[in-house]
N, C-alpha and C positions, 0 to 999 in steps of 0.2 A: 275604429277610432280615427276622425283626421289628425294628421299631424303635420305640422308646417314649420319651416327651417328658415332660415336668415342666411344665405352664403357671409354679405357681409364685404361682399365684391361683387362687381362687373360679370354678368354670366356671359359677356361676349369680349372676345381679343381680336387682335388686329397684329398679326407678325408676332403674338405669344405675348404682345402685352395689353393689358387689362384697357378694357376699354373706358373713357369714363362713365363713372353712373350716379345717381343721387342714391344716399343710402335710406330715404325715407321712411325718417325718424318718428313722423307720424303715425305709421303702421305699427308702433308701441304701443299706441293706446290700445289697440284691438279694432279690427274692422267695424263691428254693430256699432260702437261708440262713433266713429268717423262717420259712418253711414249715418245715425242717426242727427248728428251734428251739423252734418250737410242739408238733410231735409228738412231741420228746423229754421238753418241761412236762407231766406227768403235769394239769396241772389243765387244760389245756386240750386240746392234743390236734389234730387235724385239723377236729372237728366245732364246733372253738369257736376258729375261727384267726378269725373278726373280733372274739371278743372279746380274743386274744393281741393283736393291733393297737392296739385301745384303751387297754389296761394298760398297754404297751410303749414308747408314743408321746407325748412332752414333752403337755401342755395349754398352750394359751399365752391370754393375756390377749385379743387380736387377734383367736383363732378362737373364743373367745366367744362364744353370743349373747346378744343383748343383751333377756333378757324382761322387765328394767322399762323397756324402751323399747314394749311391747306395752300398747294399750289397748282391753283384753279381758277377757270372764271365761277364765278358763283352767282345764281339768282334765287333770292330771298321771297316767297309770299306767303302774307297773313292774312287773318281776319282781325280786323280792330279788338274786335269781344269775342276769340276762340272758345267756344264751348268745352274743349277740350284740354287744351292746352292755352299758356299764357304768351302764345306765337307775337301778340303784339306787344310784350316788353322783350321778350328773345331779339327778336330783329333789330329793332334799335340798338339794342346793346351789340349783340354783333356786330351791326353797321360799324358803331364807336371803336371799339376792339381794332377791326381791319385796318379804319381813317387812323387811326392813334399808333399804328404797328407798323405806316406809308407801304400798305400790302399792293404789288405791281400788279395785281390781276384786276379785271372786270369785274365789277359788284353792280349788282342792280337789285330794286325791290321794290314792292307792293304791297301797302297794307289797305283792303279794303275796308270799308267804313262800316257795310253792311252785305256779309257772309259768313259761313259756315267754317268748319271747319274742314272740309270735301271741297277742295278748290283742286276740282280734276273732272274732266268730259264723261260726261254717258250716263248720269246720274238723271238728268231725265228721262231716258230709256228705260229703268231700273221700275221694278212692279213687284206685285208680293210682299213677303214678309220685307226684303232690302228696302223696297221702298215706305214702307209704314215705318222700320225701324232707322230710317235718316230722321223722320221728321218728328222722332219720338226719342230719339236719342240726343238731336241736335238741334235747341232751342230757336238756334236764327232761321232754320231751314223752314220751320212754320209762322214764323214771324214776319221773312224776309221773305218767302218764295220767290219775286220776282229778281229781286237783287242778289240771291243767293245764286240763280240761274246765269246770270250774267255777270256775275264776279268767273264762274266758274268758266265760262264763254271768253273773257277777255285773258283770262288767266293761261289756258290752253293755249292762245292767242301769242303771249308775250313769250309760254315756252318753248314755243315754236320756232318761234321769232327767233329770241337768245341760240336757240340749238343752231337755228339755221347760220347765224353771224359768226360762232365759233365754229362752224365745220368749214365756212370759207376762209374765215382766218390760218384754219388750222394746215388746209391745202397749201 
């Protein structure tokens, strides 16, 4: 028999306290029902049920985090339409959070127009099952290939960059 449990919390801490989490409340209804719900969403579909999750499911104040509590430089990238996640309203609001909090560190970011959710190098290296399952799991990745490529190319690019401008600062 499966059986499956609901902590109800944060399964990860940070200094013994609860990290934040979304309690997603959509996971009441039962998985088959969200699953099938999704596949029926023409805009999402089965290859984009974690971003159906995210749209789907309250935000609440609590699951939060909290980035002007962060004292860092920070660089932010998205994809306009994440597959996975809904990284292009997160960042903006983030952004807002920091700008509205007058947070003294470096903020930078990037939401590309047309990429994936894999905004990181070696991915065109990548064969086998890894590579059938980018482009089967991640909608822009067969829609967009070339732009998906060089999001990912510019992106490496810029973290490079940032890393590079804070280790001289940092000296």
């Amino acid at each position: 028999m499966l059986t499956s449990f609901r902590l109800g919390k944060s399964v990860y801490t940070w200094r013994g306290i609860d990290v934040p989490y979304s309690p997603w409340q959509l996971i009441d209804q039962g998985l088959l029902r969200i699953f099938i719900e999704a596949i029926r969403d023409k805009r999402y579909g089965l290859k984009r049920f974690m971003r159906y999750g995210y749209d789907h499911n309250p935000v609440t104040e609590e699951s939060r985090i909290k980035v002007e509590s962060m004292h860092a430089d920070v660089l932010f990238l998205a994809a306009k339409d994440d597959d996975a996640w809904p990284s292009d309203e997160a960042v903006p609001r983030m952004i807002k959070v920091l700008r509205d909090e007058d947070y003294q560190y470096r903020v930078e970011w990037r939401i590309y127009d047309k990429a994936s959710h894999a905004l990181t190098d070696g991915l065109d290296e990548m064969s086998g099952y890894a590579k059938w399952a980018l482009n089967h799991m991640l909608p822009a990745e067969k829609k967009y290939p070339k732009e998906c490529e060089e999001a990912r190319q510019e992106s490496i690019k810029l973290i490079l960059k940032f890393l590079d401008e804070w280790g001289n600062r940092s000296c």
